[in-house]
C-alpha positions in Angstrom: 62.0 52.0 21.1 62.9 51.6 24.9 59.4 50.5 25.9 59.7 48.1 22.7 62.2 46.0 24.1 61.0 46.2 27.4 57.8 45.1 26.0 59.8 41.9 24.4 61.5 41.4 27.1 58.6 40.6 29.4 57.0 38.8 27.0 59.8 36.5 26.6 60.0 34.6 30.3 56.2 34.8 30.1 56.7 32.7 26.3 58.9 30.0 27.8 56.8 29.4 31.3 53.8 28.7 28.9 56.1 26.6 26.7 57.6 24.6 29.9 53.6 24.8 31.1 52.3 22.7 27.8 55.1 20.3 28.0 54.6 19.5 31.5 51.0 18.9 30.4 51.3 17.0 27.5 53.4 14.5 29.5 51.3 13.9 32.3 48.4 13.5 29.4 50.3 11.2 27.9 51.7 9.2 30.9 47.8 9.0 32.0 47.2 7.7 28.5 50.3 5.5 28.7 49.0 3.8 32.1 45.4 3.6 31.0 46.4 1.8 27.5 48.9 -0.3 30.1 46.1 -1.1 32.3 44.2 -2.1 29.4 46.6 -4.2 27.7 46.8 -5.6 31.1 43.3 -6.2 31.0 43.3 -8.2 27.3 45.6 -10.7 29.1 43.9 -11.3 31.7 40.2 -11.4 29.3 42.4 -13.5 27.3 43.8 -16.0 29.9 42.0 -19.1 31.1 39.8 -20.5 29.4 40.7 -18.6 25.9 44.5 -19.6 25.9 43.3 -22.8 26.5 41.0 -23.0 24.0 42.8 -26.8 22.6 41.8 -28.0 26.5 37.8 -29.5 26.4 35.6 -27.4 28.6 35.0 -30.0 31.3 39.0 -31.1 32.0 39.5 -30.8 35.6 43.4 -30.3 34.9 42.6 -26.6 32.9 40.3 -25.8 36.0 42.9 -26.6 38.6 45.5 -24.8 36.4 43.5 -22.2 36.0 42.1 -21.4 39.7 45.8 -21.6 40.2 46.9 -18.9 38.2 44.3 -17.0 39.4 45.0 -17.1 43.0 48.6 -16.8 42.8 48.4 -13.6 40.7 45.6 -11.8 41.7 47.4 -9.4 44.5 46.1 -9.2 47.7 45.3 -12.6 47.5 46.8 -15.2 50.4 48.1 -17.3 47.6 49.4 -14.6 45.6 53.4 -15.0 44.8 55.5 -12.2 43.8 56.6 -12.5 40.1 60.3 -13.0 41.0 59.2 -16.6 42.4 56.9 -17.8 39.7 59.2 -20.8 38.8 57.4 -23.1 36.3 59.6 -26.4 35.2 58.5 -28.7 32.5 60.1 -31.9 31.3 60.1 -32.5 27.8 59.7 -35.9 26.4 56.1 -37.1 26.9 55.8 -33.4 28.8 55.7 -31.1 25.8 56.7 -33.3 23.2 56.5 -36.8 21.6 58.2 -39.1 23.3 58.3 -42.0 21.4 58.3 -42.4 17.8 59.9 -45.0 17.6 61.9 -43.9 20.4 63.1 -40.9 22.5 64.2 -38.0 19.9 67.5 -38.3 21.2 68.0 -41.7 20.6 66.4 -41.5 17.2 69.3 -38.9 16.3 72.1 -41.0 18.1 70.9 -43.9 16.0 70.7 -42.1 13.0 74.5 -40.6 14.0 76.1 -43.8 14.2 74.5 -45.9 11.9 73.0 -44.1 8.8 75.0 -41.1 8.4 77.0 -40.9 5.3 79.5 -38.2 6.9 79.8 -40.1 10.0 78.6 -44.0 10.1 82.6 -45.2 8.8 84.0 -43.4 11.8 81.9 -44.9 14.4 83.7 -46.4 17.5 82.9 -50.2 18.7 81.0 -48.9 21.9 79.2 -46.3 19.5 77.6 -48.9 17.4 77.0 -51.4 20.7 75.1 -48.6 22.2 73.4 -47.8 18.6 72.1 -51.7 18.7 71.0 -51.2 22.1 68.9 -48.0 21.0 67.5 -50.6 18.1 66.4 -53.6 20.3 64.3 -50.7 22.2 63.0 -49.7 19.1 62.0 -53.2 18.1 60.6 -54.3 21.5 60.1 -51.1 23.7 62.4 -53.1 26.3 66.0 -51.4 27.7 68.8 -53.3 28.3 70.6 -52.7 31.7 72.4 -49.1 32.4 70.8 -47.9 28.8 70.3 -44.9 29.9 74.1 -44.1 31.2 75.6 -45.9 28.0 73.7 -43.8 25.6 74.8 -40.8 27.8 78.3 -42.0 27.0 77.3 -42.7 23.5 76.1 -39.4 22.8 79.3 -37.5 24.1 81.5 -39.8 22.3 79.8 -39.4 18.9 79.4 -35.8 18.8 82.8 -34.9 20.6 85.1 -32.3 18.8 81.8 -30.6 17.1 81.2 -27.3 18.5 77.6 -26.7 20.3 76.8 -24.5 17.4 77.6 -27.2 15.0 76.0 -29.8 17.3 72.8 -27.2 17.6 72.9 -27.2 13.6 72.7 -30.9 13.6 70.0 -31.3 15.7 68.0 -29.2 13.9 68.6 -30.4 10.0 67.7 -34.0 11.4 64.7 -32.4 13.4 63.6 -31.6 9.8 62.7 -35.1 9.0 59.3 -36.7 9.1 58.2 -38.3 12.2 58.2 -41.6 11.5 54.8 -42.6 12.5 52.8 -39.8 11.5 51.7 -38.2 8.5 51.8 -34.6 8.0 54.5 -33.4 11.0 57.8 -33.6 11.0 60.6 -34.6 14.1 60.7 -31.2 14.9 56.9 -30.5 15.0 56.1 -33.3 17.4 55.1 -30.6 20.2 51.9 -31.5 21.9 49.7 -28.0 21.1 47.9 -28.2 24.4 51.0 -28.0 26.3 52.5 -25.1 24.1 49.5 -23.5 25.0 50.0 -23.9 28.7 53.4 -22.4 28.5 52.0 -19.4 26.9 49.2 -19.2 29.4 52.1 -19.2 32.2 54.0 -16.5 30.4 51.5 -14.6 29.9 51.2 -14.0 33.7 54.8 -13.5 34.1 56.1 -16.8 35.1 59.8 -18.0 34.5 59.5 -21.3 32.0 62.4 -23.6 32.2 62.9 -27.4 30.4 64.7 -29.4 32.3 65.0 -32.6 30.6 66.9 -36.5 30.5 67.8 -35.5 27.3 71.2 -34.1 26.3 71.4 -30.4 26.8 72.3 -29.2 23.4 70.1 -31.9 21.7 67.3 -30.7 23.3 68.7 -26.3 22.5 68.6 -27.9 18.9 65.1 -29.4 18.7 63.4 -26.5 20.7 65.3 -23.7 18.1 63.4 -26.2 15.6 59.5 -26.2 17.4 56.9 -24.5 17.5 57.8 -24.1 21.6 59.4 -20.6 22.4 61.9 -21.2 25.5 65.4 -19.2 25.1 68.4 -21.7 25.8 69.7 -20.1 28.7 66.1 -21.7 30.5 67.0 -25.1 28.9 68.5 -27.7 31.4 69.3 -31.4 30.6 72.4 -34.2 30.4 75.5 -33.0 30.0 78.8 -33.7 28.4 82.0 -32.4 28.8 83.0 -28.9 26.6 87.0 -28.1 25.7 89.0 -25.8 24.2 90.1 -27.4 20.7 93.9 -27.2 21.8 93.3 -28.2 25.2 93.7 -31.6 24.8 93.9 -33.7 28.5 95.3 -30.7 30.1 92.9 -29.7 32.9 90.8 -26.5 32.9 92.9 -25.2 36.0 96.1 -25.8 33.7 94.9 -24.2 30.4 94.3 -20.8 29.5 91.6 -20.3 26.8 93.0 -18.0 23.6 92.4 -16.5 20.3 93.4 -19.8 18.6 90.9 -21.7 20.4 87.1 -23.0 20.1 85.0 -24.6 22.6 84.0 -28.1 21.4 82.0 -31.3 22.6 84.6 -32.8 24.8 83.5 -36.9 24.7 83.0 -37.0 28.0 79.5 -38.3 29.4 79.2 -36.0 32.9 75.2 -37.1 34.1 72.6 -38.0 33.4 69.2 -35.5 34.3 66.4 -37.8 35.6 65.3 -38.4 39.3 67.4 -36.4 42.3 69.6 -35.0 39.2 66.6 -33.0 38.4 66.0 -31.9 41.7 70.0 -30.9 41.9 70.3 -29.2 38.5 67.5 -27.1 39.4 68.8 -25.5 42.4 72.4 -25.1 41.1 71.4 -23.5 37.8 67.9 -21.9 38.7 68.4 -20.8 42.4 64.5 -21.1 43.4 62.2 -23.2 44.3 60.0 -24.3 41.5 55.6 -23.4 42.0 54.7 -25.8 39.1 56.3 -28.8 38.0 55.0 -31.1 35.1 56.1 -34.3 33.9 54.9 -38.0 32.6 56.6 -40.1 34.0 58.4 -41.6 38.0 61.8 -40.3 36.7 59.7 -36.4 36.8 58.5 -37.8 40.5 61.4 -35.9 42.3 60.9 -32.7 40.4 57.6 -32.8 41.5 58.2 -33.4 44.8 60.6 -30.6 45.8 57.6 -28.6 44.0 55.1 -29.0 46.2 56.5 -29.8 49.2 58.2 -27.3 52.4 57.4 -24.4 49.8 56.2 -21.4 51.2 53.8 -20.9 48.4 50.9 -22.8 47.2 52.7 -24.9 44.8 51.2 -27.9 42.2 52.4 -30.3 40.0 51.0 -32.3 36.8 51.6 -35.8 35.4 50.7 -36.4 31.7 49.0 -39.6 31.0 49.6 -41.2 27.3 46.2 -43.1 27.3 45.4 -41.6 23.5 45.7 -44.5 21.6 44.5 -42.9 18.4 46.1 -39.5 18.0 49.6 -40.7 19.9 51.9 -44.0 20.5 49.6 -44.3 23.3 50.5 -47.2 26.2 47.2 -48.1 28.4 48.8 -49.6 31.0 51.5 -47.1 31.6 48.7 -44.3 31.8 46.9 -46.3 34.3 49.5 -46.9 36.4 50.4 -43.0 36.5 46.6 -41.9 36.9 47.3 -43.9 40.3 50.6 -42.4 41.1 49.0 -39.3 40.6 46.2 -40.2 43.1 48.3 -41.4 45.9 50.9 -38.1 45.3 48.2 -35.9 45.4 49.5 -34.3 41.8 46.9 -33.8 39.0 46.4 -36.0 36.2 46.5 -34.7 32.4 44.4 -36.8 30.1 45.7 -37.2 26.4 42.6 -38.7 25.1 39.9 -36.4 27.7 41.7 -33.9 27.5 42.5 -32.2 24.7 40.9 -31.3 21.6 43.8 -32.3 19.2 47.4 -32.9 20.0 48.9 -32.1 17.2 46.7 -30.2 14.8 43.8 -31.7 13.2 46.0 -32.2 9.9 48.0 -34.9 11.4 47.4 -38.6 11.6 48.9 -41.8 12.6 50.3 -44.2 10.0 
């Protein structure tokens, strides 16, 4: 009986070493498997980058090749150009960037419009101003031609005519009215009017770990509303644009320093029209709320020009920008002229030119047309 439990008792250590052998092991099997099915997901990007992400793009458009040699020299490590992932900064603006930009007019003067002047729960409550700056909105509708400081009094507008909603409410907004058909198409609604070439190009950047912001003219929660209602997948917190002032609802004109936020309170639109983000702005906003230097910047028009700019230059990596050009006169509210004139731009800034019309494929999916 003695040698028995001796007998046990030696087996036992001998049990649990063999035990502790086997799960050391199976985890370093498994952590090789891990890293080879890591490596090989790895792999399916980068088989599935390029040229197959960007399958909307025609083979022969020298913007995917530039974009493309691009991405491949700035992530390939090892490489001189190659930037650490921390500093792939990628900033698009939206109108005419990644979406529509006029249909009649800009999406957020579409909505102020409609704010002001059509809606039931609202129209009977508009101020003087409000409806001045609604018929301003109209004559570029009508003609395509601003009046003077449009852009600051429709800033002004907008703040005034949504104050006291709260940015959830103001989200909710945007999005019911980005429900409605785009006006000048058929098939596609406000909130579909993406350009699929470009949502493609966002993926393509994501999917070798760059940082995607918008930073956008447009008001900031206007634009959190249409992009929670697109096909384009950008979290708000990488969503820049105008801004207008935000209060406590008992606040009143007492000033932040003076008021302490509490349980009775919610934070609402406060009226106020604080700037406006095109030109320098852009440049600005980016530094305060991104901290880096952007790598890639793309835009459509001279108000993107600064953006662009602090891109590309004094960066101490290889940095590029892009300028869309609206020369697609039958698949978009294309304008010649305009196009022409930023093919040029493009030419003298040494930034690369994005065909509409030579271009791409489709711009919004074979299924919609003009009216």
């Amino acid at each position: 009986m003695e040698n028995e439990k001796k007998t046990k008792n030696i087996w036992k250590p001998i049990a649990i070493i063999s035990l502790c052998l086997l799960l050391v092991v199976s985890t370093l099997y498994g952590l090789g498997v891990g890293y080879k099915q890591g490596k090989e997901d790895k792999d399916a990007v980068k088989k599935a980058d390029g040229n197959a992400m960007l399958n909307l793009w025609t083979d022969d458009a020298k913007a995917k090749k530039e974009l493309i040699d691009y991405i491949n020299a700035v992530t390939t490590e090892g490489s001189s150009d190659f930037i650490p992932v921390e500093n792939r900064i990628a900033v698009f603006d939206l109108d005419g960037t990644l979406a529509c930009e006029t249909d009649p007019a800009y999406f957020d003067h579409c909505i102020y419009y409609y704010r002001v002047m059509e809606d039931p729960s609202y129209k009977d409550k508009a101020t003087d101003f409000e409806k001045e700056v609604a018929q301003d909105v109209k004559q570029f509708m009508d003609t395509g031609v601003s009046v003077p400081d449009s852009m600051e009094r429709h800033g002004k507008g907008v703040a005034s005519a949504f104050s006291g909603l709260t940015p959830e409410e103001f989200i909710d907004y945007v999005k019911n009215y980005a429900k409605t058909e785009a006006p000048g198409y058929n098939g596609m609604t406000r909130g579909e009017a993406f350009y699929k070439p470009m949502l493609q190009v966002v993926e393509y950047l994501k999917a070798n770990d760059f940082m995607v912001y918008v930073v956008s003219g447009t008001d900031r929660f206007i634009v959190r509303g249409l992009v929670e209602a697109s096909p384009l997948d950008i979290p708000s917190q990488q969503i820049i644009g105008s801004d207008e002032s935000l209060v406590a609802t008992d606040q009143g004109d007492t000033d932040g320093l003076d008021y302490q936020f509490d349980d009775d309170d919610q934070l609402v639109m406060g009226g106020d029209f604080i700037v406006k983000n095109l030109d320098m702005n852009k440049v600005t906003v980016i530094q305060q709320e991104i901290g880096k230097q952007p790598v890639l910047a793309f835009g459509n028009s001279g108000s993107d020009f600064s953006m662009a700019e602090y891109a590309v230059n004094n960066n101490p990596y290889k940095a590029k920008a892009f300028m869309l050009c609206c020369d697609d006169t039958v698949r978009e509210n294309g304008n010649p002229e305009k196009a022409a004139k930023m093919v040029n731009s493009c030419k003298e800034n040494g930034y690369t030119a994005i065909s509409m019309k030579d271009d791409w494929k489709t711009i919004y999916g074979d299924n919609v047309t003009r009216k």
